[in-house]
C-alpha positions in Angstrom: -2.3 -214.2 93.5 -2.6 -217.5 93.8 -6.0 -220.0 92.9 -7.0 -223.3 93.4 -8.5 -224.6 90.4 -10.9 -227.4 90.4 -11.9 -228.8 86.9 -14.8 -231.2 86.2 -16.4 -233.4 83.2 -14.8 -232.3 79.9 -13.0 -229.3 81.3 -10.9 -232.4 82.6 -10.2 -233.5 78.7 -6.2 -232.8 78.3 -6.1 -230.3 81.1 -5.5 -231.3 85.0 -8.6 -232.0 87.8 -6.6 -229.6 90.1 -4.2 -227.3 89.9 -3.0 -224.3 91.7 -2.3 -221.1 89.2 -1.1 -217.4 89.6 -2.8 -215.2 88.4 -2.7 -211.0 89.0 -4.4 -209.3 91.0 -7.9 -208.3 89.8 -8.2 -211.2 87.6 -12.0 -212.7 87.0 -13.3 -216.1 86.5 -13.7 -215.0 83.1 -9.8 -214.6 82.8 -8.8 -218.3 84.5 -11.8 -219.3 82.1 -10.6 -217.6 78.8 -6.6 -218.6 80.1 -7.3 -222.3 80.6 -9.3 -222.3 77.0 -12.2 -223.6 78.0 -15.1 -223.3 75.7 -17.4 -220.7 77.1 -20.4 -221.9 75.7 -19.9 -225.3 77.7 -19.6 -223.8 80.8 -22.5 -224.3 83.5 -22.2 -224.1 86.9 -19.0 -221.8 88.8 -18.3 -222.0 92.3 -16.1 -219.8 94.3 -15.3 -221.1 97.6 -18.3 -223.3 98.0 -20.7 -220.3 97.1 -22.1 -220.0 93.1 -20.6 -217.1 91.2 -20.9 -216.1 88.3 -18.2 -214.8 85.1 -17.6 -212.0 85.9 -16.4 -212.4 90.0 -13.1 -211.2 91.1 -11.0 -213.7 92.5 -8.9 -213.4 95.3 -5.5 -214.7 96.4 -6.3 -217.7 98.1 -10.0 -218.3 96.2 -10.9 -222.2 95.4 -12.6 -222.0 92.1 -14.6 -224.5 91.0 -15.8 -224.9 87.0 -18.3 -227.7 86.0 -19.7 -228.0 82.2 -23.5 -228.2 80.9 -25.1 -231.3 82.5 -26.1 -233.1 79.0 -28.3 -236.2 78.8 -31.5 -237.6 78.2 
């Protein structure tokens, strides 16, 4: 199946802002998350076609996926 991925902040660090992967059926954020080597401990805020989701979501074929990091600051 195919997803859009949308990467933002550091995610973006040697990797692409948006891509469009195959992945098989059944697959969870956690997978594209795990797959893409993102560090896990970074990651804040995951959006599945416009609506929050959360690790453990099945995507489906066709699913926009957004992955934004920890806001940091001060």
């Amino acid at each position: 199946m195919k997803i859009e991925i949308s990467l933002h902040g550091v995610f973006r660090i040697d990797r692409f802002a948006q891509q469009v992967r195959d992945y098989p059926d059944g697959a969870t954020v956690q997978d594209v998350v795990r797959d893409l080597g993102l560090p896990e401990r970074l990651l804040g805020i995951v959006v599945v076609n416009e609506r929050h989701a959360t690790v453990d979501h099945r995507l489906q074929d066709g699913d926009a996926l957004m992955l934004l990091p920890l806001l940091g600051g001060g």
